[in-house]
The first five atom37 places (N, CA, C, CB, O) and aatype in JSON, in Angstrom:
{
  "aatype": [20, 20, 20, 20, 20, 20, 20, 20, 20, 20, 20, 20, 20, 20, 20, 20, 20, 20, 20, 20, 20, 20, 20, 20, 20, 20, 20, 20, 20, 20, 20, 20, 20, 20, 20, 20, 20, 20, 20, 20, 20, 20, 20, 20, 20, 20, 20, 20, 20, 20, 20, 20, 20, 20, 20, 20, 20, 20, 20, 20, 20, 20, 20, 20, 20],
  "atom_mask": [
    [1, 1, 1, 1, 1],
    [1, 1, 1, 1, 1],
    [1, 1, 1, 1, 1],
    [1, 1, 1, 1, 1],
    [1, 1, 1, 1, 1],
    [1, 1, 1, 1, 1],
    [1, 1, 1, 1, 1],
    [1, 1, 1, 1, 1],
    [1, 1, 1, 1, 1],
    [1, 1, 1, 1, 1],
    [1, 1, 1, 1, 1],
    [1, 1, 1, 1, 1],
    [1, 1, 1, 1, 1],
    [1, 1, 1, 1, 1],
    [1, 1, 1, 1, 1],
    [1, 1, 1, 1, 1],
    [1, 1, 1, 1, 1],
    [1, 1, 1, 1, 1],
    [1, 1, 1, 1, 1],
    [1, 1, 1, 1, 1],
    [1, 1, 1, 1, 1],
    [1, 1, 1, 1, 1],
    [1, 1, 1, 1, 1],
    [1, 1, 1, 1, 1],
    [1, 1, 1, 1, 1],
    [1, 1, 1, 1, 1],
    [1, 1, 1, 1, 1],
    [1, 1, 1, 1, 1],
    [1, 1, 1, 1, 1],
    [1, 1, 1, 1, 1],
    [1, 1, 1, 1, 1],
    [1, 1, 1, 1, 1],
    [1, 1, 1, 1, 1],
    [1, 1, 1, 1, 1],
    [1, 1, 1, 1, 1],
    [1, 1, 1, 1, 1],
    [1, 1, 1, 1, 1],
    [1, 1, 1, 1, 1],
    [1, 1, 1, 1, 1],
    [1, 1, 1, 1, 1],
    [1, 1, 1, 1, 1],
    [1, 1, 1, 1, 1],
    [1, 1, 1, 1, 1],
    [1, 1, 1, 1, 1],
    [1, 1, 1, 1, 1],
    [1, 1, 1, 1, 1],
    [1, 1, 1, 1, 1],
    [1, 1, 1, 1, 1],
    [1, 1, 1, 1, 1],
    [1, 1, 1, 1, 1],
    [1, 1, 1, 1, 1],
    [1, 1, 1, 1, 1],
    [1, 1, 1, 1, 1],
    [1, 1, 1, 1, 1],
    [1, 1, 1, 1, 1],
    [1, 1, 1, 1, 1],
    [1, 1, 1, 1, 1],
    [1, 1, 1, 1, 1],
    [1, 1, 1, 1, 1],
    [1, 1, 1, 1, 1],
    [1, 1, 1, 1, 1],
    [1, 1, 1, 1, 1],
    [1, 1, 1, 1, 1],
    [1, 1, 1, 1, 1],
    [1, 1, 1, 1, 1]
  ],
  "atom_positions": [
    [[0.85, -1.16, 0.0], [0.0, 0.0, 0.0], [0.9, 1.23, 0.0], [-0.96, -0.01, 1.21], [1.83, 1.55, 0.73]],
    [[0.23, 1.91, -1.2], [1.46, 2.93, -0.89], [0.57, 4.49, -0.06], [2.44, 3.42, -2.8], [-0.64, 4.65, -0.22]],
    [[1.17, 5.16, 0.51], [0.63, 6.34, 1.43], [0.95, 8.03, 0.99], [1.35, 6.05, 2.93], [2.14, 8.26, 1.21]],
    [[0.49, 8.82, 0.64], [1.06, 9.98, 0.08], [1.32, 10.95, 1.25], [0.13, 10.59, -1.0], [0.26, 11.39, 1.69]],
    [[2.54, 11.47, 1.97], [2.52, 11.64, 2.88], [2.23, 13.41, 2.88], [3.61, 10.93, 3.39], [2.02, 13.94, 3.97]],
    [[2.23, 14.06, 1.95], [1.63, 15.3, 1.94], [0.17, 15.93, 1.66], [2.28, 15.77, 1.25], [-0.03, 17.07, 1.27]],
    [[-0.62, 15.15, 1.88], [-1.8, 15.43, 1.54], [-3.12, 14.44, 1.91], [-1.62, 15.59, 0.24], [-2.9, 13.23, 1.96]],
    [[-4.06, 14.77, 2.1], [-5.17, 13.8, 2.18], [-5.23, 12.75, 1.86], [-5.99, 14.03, 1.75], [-4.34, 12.37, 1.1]],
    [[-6.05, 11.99, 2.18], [-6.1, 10.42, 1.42], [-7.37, 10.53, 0.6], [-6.24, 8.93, 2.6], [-8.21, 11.33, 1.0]],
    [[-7.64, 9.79, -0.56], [-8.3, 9.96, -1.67], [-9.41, 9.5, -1.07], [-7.82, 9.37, -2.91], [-9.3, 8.8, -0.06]],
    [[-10.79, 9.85, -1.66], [-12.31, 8.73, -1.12], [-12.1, 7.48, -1.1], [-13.68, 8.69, -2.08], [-12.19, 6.91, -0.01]],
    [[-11.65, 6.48, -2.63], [-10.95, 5.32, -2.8], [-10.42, 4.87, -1.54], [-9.94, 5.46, -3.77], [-11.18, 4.25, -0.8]],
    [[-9.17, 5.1, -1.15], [-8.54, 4.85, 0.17], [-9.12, 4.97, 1.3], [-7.63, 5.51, 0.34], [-9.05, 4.25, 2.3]],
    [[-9.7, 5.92, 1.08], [-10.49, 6.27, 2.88], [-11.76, 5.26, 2.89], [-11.31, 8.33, 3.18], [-12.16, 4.96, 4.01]],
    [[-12.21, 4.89, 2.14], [-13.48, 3.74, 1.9], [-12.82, 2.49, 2.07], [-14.26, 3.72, 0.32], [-13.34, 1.59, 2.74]],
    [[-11.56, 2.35, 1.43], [-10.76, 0.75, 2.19], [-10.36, 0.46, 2.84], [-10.03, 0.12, 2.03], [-10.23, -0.72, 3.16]],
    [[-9.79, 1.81, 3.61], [-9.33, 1.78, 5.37], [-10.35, 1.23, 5.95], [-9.08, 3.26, 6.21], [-10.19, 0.22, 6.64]],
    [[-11.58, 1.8, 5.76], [-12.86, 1.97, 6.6], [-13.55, 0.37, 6.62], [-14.0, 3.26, 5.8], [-14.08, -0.22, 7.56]],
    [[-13.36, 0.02, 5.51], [-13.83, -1.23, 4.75], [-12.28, -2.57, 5.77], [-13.61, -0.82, 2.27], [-12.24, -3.24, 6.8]],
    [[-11.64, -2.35, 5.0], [-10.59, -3.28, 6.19], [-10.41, -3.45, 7.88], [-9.29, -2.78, 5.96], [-10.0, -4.4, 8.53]],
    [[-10.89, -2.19, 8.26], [-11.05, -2.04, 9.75], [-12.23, -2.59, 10.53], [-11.05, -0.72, 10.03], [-12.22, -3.13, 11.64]],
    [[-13.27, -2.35, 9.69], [-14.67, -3.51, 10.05], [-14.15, -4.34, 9.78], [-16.1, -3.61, 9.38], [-13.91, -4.94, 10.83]],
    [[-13.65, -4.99, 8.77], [-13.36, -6.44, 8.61], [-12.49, -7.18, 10.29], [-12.16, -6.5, 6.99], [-12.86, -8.02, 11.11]],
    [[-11.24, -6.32, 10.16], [-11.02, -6.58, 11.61], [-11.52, -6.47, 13.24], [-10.29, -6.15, 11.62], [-11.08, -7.06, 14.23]],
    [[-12.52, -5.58, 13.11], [-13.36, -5.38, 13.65], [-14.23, -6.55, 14.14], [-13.79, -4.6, 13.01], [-14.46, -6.9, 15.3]],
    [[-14.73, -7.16, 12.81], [-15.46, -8.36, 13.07], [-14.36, -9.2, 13.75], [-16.13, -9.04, 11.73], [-14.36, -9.29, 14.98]],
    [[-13.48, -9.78, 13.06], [-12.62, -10.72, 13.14], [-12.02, -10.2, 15.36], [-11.21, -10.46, 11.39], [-11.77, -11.04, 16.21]],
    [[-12.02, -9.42, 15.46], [-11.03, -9.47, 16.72], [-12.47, -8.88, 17.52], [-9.23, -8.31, 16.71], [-12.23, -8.38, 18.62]],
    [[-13.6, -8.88, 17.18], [-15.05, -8.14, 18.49], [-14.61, -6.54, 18.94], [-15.09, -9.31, 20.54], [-15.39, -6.04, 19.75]],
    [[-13.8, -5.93, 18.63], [-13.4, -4.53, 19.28], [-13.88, -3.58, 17.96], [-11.47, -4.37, 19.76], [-13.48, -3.64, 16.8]],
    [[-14.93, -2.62, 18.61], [-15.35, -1.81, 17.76], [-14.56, -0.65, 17.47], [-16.44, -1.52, 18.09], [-14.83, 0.15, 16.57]],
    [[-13.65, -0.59, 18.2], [-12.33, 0.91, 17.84], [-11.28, 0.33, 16.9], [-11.21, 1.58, 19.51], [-10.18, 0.87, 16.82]],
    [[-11.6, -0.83, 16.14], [-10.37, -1.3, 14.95], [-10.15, -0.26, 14.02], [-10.78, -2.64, 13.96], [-9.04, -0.1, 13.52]],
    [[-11.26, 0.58, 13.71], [-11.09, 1.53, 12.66], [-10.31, 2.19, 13.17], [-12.11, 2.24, 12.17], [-9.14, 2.13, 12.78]],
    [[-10.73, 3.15, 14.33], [-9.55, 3.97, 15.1], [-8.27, 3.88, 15.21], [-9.67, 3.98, 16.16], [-7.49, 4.83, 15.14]],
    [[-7.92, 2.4, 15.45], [-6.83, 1.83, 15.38], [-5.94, 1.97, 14.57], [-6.97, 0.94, 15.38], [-4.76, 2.24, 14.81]],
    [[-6.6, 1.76, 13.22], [-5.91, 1.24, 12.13], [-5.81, 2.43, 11.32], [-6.57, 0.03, 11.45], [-5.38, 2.36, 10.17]],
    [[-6.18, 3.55, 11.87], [-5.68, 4.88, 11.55], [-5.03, 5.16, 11.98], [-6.14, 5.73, 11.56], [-4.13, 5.62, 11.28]],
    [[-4.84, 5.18, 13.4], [-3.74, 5.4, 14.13], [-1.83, 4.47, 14.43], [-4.58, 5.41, 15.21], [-0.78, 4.85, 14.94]],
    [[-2.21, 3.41, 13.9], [-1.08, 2.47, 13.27], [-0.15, 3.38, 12.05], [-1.94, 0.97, 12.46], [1.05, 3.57, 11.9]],
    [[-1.52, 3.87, 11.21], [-0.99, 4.16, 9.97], [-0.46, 5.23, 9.95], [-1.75, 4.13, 9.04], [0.34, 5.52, 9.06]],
    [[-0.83, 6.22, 11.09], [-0.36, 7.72, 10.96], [0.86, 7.65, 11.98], [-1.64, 8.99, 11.44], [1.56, 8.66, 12.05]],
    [[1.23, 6.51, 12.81], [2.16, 6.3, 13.56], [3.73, 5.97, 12.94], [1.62, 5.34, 14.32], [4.84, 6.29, 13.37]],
    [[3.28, 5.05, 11.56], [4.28, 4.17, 10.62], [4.95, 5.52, 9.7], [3.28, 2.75, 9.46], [6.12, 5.67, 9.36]],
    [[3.45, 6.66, 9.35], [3.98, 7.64, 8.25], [5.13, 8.33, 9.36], [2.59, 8.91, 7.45], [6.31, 8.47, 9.04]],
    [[4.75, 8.62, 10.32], [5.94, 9.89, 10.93], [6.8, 8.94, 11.32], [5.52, 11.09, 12.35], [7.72, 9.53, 10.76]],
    [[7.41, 7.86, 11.85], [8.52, 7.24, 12.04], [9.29, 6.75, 10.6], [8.17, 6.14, 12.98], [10.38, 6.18, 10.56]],
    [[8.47, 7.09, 9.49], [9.52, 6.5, 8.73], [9.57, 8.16, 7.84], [9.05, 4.74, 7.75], [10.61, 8.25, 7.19]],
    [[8.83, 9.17, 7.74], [9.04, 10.2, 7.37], [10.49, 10.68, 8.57], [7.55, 10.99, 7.33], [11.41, 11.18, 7.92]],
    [[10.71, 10.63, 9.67], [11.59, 10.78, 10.71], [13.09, 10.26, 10.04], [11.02, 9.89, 12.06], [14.13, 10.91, 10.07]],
    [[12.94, 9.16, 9.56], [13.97, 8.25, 9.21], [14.66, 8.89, 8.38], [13.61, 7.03, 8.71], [15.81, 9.3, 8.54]],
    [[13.61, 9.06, 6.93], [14.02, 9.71, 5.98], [14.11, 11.38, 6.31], [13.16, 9.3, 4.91], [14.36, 12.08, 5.32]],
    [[14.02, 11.74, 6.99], [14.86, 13.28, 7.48], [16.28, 13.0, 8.09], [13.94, 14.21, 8.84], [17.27, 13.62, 7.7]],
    [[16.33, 12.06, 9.05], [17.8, 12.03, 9.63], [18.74, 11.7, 8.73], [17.99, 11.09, 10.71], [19.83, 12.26, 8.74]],
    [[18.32, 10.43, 7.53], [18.98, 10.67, 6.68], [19.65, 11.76, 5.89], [18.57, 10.26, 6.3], [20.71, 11.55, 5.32]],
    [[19.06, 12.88, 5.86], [19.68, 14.1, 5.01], [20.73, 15.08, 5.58], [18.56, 14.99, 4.61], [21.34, 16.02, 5.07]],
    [[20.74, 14.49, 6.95], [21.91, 14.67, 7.9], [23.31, 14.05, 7.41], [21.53, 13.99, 9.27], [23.15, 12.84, 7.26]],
    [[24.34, 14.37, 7.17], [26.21, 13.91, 7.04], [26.11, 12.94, 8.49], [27.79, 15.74, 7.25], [25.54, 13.26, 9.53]],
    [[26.77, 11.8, 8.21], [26.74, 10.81, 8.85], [27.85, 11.36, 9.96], [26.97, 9.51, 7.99], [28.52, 12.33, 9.61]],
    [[28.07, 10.8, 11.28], [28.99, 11.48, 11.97], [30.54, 11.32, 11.6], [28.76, 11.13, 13.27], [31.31, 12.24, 11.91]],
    [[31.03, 10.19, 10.94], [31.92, 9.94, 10.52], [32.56, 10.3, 9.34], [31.82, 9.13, 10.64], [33.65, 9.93, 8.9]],
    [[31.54, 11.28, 8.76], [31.83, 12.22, 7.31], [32.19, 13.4, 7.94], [30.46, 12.54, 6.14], [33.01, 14.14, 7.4]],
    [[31.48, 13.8, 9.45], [31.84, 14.73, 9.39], [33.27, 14.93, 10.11], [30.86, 15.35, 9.69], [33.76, 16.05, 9.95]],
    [[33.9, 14.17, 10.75], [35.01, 13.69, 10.9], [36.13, 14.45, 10.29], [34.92, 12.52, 10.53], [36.88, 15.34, 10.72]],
    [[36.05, 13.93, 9.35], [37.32, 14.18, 8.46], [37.72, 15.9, 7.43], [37.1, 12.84, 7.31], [38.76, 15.99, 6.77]]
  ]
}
């Protein structure tokens, strides 16, 4: 799945989140799966948006020399 991290999520997407989260919903009895599974997803975008910022940092050993 890919995620666009500057902008909204499309109707498409936001209808399959919604649609996958009942599904789990059913499957595990907890009616906050949707909640959840938004909150997984907005947890995964900023730790790996994080990642890819420290990256643009000179490694400490570049700056070394």
């Amino acid at each position: 799945m890919a995620v666009e991290t500057h902008g909204p999520l499309s109707v498409s997407s936001l209808s399959f989140l919604v649609h996958l989260g009942r599904k789990i919903s059913e499957c595990t009895g907890e009616p906050l799966e949707v909640a959840f599974l938004f909150q997984r997803i907005s947890v995964l975008i900023q730790r790996f948006n994080s990642v890819l910022f420290r990256e643009t940092f000179p490694a400490e050993d570049e700056t070394d020399t």
